[in-house]
N, CA, C and O atoms as a Tinker XYZ file with bonds, in Angstrom:
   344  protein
     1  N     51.330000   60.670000   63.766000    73     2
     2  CA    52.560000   59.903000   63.877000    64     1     3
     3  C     53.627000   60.784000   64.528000    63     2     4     5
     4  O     53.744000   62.001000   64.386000    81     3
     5  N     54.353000   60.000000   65.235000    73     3     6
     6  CA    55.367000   60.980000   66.207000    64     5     7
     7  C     57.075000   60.789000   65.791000    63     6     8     9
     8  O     57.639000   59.700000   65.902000    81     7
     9  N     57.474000   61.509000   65.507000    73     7    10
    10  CA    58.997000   61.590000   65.350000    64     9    11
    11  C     59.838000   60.376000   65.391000    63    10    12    13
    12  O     60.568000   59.916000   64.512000    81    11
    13  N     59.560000   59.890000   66.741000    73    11    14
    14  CA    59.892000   58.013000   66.951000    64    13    15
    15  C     59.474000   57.205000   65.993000    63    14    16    17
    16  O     60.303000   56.518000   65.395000    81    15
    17  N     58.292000   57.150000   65.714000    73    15    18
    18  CA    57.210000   56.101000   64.689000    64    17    19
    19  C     57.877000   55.974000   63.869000    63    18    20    21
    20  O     58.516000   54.923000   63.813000    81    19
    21  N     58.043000   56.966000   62.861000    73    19    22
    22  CA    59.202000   57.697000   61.606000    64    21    23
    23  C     59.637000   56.938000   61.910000    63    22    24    25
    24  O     59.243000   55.813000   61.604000    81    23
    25  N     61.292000   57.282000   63.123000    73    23    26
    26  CA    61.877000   56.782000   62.603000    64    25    27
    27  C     62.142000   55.190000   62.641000    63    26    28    29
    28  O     63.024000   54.639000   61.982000    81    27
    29  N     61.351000   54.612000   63.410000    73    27    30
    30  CA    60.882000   53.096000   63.592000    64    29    31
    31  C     60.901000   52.357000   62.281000    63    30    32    33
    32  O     61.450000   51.293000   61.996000    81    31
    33  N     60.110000   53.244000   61.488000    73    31    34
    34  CA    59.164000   53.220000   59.968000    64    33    35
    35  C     60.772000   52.767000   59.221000    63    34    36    37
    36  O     61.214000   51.697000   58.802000    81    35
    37  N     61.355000   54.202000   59.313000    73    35    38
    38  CA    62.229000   54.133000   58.163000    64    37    39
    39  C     63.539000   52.684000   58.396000    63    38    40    41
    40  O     63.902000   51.750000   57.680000    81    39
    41  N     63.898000   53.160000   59.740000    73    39    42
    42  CA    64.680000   51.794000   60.382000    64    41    43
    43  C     64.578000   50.492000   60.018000    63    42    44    45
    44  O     65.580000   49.875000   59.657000    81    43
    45  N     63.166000   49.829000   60.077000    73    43    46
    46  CA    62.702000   48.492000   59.927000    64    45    47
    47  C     62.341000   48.671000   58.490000    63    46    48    49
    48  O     61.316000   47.988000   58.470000    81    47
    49  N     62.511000   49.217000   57.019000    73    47    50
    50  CA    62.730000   49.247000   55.810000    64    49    51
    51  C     63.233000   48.306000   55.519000    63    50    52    53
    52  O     64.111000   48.042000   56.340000    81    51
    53  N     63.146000   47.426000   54.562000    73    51    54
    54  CA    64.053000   46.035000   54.359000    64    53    55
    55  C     63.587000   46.096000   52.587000    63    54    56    57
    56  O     62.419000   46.263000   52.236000    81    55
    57  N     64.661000   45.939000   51.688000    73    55    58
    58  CA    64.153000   45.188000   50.374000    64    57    59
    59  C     63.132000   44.622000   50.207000    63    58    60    61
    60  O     63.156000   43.618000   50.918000    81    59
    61  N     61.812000   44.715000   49.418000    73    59    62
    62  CA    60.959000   43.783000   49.655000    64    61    63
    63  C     61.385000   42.582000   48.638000    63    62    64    65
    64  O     61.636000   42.732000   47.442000    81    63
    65  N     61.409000   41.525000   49.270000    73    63    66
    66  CA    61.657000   40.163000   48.637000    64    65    67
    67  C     60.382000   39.670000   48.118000    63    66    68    69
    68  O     59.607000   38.882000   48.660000    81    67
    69  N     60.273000   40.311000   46.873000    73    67    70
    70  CA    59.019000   39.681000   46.129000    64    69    71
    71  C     59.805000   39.244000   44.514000    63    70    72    73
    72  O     60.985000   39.473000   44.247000    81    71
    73  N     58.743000   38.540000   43.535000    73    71    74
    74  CA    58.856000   37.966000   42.302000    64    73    75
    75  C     59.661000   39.720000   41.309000    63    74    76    77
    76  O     60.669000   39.997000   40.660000    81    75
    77  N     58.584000   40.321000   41.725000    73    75    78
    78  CA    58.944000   41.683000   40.799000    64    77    79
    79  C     61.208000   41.849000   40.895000    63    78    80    81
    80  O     62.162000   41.928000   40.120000    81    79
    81  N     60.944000   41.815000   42.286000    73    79    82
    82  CA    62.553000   42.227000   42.250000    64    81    83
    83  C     63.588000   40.761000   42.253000    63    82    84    85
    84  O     64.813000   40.868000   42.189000    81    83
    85  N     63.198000   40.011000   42.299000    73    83    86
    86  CA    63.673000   38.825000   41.636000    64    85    87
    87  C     64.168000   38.731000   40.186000    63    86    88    89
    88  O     65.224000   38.289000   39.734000    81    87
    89  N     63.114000   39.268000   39.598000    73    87    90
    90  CA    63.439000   39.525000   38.204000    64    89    91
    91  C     64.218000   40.249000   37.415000    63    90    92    93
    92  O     64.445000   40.324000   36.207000    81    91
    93  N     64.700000   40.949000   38.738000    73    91    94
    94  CA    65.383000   42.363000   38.156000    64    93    95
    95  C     66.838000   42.162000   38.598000    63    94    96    97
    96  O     67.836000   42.763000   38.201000    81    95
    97  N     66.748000   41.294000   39.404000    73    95    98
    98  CA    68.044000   41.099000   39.857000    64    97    99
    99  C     69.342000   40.990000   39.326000    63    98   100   101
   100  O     69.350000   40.465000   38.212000    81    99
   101  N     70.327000   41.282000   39.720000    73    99   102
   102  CA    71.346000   41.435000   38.661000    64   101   103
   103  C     72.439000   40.744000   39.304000    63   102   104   105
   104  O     73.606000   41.060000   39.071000    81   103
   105  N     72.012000   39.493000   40.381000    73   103   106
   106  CA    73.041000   38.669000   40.940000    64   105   107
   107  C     73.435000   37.347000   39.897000    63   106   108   109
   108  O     74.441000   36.655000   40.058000    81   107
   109  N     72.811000   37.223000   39.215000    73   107   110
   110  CA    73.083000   36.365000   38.540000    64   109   111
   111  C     74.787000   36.755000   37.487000    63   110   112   113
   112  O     75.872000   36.179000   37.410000    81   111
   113  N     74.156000   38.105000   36.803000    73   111   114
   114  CA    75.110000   38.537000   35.948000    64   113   115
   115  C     76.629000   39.009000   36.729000    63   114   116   117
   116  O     77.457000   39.495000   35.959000    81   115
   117  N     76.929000   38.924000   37.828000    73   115   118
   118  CA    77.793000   39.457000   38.652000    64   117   119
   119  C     79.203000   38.089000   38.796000    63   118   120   121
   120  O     78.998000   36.879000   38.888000    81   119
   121  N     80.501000   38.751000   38.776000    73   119   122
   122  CA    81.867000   38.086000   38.821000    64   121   123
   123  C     81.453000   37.127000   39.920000    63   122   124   125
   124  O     82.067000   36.061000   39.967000    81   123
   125  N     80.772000   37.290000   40.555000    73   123   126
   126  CA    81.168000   36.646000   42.036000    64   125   127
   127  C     80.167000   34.916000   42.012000    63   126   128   129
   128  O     80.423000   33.940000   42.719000    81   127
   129  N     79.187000   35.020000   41.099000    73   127   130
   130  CA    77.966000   34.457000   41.057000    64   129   131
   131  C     78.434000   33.462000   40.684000    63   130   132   133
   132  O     78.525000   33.410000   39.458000    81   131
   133  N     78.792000   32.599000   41.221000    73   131   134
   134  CA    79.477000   31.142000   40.417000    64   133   135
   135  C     78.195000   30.111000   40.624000    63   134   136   137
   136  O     77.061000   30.480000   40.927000    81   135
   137  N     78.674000   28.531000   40.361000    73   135   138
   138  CA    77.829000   27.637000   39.723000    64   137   139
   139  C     76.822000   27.107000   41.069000    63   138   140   141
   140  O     75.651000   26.741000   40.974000    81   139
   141  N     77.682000   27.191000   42.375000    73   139   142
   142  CA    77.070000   26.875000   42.987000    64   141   143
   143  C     75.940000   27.656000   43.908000    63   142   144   145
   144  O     75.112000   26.881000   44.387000    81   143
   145  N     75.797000   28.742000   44.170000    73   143   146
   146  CA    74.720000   29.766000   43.992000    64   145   147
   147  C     73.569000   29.490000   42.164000    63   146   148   149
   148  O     72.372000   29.345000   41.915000    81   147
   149  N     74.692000   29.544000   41.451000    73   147   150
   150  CA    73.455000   29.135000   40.498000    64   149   151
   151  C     72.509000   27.648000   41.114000    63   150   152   153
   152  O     71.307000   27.579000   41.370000    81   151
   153  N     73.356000   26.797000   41.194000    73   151   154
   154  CA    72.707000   25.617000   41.399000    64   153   155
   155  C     71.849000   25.545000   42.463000    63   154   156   157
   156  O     71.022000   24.634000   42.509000    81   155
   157  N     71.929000   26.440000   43.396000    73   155   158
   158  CA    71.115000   26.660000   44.408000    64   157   159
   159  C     69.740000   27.625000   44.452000    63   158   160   161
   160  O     68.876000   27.697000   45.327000    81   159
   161  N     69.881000   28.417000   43.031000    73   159   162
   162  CA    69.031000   29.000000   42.986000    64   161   163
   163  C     69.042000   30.322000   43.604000    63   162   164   165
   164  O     68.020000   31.001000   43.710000    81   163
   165  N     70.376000   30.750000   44.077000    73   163   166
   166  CA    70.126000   32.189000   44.840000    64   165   167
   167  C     69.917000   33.249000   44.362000    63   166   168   169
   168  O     70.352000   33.351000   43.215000    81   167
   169  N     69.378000   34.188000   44.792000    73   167   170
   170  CA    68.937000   35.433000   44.000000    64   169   171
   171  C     69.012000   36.478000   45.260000    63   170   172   173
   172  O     69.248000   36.147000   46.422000    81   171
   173  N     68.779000   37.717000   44.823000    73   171   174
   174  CA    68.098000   38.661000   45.778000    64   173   175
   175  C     68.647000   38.489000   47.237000    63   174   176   177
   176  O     68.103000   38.355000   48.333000    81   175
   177  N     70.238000   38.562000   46.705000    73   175   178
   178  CA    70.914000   38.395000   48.154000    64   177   179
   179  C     70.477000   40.060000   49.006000    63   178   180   181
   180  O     70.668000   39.904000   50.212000    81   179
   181  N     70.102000   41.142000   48.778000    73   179   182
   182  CA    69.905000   42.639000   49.028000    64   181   183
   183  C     68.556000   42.481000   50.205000    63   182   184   185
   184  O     68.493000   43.239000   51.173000    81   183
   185  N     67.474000   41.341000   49.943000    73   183   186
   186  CA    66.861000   41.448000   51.005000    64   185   187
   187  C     66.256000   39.808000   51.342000    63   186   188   189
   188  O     65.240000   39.535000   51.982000    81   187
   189  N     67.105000   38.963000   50.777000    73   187   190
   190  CA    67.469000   37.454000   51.405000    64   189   191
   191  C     68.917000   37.086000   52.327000    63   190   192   193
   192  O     69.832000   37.877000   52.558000    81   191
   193  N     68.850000   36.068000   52.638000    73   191   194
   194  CA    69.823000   36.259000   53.396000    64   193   195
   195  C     71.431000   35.953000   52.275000    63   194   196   197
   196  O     71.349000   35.761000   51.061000    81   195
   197  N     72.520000   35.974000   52.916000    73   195   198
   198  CA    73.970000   35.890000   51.979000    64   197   199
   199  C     73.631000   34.313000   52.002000    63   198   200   201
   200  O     72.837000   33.591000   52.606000    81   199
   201  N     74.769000   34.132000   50.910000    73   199   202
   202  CA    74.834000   32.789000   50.018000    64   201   203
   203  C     75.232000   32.004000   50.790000    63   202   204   205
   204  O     76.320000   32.227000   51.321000    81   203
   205  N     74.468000   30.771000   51.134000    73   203   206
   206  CA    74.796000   29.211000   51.346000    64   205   207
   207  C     76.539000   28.826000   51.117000    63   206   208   209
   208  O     77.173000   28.210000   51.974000    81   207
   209  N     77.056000   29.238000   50.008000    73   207   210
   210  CA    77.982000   28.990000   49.178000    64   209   211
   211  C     78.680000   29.536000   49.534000    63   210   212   213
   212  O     78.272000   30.601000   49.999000    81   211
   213  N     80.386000   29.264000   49.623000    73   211   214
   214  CA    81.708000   30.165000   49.919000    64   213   215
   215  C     81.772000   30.959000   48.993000    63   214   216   217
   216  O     81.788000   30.539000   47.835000    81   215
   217  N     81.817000   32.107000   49.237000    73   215   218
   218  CA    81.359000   33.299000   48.796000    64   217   219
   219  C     83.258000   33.733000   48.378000    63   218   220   221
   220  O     84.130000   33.776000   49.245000    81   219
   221  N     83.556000   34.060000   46.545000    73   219   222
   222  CA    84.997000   34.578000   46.532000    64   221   223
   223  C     84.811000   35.642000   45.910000    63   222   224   225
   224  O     84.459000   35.505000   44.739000    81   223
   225  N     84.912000   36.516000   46.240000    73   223   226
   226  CA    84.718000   37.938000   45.746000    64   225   227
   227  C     85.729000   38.465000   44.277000    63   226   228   229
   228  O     86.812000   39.014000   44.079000    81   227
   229  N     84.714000   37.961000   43.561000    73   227   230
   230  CA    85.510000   38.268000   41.958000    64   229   231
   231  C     84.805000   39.410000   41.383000    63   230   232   233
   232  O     84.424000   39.286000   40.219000    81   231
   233  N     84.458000   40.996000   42.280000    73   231   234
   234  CA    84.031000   41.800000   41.713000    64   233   235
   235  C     82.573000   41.670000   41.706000    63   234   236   237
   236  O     82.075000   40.547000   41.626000    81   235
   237  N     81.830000   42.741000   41.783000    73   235   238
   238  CA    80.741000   43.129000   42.424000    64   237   239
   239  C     79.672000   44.325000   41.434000    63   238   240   241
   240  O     80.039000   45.377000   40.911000    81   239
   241  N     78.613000   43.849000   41.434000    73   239   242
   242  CA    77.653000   44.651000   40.002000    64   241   243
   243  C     76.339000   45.196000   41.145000    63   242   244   245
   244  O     75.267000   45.661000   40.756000    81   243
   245  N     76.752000   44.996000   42.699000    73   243   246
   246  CA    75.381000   45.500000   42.944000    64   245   247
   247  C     75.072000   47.159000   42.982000    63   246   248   249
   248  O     73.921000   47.448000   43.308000    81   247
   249  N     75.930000   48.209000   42.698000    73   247   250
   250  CA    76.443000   49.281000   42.543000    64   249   251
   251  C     75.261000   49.676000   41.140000    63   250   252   253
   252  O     74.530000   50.666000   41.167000    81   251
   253  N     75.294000   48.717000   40.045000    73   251   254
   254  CA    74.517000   48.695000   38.909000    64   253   255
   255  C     73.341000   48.266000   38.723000    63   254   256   257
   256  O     72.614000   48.617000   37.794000    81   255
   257  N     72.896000   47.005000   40.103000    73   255   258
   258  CA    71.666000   46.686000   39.968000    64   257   259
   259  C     70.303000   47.780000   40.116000    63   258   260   261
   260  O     70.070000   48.825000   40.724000    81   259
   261  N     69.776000   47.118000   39.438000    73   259   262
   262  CA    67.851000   47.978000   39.771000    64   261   263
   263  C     67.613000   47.993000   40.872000    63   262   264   265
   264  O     67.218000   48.997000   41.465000    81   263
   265  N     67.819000   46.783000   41.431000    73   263   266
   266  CA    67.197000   46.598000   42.272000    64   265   267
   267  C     67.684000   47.697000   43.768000    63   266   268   269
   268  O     66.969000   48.123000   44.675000    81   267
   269  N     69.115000   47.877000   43.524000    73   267   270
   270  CA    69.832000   48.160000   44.498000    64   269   271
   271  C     69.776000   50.068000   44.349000    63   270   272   273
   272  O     69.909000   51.041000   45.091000    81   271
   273  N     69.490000   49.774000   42.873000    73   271   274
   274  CA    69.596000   51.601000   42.716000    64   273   275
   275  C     67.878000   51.877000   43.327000    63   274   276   277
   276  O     67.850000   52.682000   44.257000    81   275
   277  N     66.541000   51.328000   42.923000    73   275   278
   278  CA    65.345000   51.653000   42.915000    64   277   279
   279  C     65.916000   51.777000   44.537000    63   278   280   281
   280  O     65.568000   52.854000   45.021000    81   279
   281  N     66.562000   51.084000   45.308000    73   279   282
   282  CA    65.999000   51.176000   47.262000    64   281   283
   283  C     67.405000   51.889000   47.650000    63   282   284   285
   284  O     67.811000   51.906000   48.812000    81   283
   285  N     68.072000   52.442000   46.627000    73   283   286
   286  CA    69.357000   53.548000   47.119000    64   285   287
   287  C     70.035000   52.908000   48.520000    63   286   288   289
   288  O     70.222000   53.378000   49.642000    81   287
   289  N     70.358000   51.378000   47.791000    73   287   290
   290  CA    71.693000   51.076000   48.507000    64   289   291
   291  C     72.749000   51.164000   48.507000    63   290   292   293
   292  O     73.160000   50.856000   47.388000    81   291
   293  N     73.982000   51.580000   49.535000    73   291   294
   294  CA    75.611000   51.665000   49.195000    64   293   295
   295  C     76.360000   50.950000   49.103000    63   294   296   297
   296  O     77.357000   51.123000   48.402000    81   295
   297  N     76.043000   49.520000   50.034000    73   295   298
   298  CA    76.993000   48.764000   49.778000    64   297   299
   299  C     76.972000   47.672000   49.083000    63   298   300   301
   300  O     75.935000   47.400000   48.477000    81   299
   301  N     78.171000   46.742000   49.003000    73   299   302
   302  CA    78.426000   45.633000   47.947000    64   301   303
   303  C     78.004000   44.844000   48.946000    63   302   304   305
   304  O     77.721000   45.016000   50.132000    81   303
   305  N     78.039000   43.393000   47.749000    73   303   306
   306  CA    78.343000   41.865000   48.465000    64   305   307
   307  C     77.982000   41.529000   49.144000    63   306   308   309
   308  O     78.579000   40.955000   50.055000    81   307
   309  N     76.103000   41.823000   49.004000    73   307   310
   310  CA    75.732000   41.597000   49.961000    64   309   311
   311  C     75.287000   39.683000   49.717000    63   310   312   313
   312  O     74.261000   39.203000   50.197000    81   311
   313  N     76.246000   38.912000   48.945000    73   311   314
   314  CA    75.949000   37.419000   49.068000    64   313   315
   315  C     76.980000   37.086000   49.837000    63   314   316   317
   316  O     76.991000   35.893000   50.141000    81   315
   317  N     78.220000   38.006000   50.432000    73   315   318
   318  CA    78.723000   37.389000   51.626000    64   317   319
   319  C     78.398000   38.226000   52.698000    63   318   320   321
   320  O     78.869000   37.913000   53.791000    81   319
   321  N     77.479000   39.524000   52.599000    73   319   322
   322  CA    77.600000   39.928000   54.189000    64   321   323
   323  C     75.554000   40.099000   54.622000    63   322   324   325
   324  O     75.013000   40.763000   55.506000    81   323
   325  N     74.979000   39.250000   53.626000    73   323   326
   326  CA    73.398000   39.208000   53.707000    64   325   327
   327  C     72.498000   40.617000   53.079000    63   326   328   329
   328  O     72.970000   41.495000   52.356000    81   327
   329  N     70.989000   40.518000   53.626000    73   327   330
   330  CA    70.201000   42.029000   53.368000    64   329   331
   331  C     71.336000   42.976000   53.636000    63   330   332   333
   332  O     72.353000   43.044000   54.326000    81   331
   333  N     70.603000   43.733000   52.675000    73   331   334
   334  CA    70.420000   45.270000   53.172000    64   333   335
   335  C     70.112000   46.262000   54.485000    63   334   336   337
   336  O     68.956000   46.629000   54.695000    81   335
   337  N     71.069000   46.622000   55.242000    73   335   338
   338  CA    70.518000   47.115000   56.770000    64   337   339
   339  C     70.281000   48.514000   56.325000    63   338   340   341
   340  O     70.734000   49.174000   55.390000    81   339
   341  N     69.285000   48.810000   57.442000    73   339   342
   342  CA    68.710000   50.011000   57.098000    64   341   343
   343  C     68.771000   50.722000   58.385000    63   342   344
   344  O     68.335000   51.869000   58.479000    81   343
């Protein structure tokens, strides 16, 4: 593997959007998570896309999630600004 490949590899890294990290998710428990994201079912905004829903930023728990600590992400909110870029 050549220096490029790497960093190809590490670049195209994305959250994997499976059941496991669904579960772990901690969008639910978060200020921002109101009824209509519930009602929609959103989850796993970190490697789905941001919320359907007008998104009002009442404070932010992805700093605390598993999910977000296990793939050492920095930023917030990601249900108004989508995945995780890598």
């Amino acid at each position: 593997m050549t220096d490029r490949e790497c960093a190809l590899e590490v670049r195209d890294y994305r959250v994997p959007d499976t059941e496991e990290n669904a579960k772990i998710c901690a969008c639910p428990l978060c200020p921002t998570y109101d009824e209509c994201m519930k009602g929609r079912g959103e989850l796993l905004y970190c490697a789905r896309a941001s919320s359907a829903c007008e998104v009002t930023r009442r404070g932010c728990v992805c700093g605390q999630c598993t999910v977000a600590v296990k793939h050492a992400l920095s930023l917030n909110y990601y249900c108004a600004s989508g995945p995780a870029p890598y």
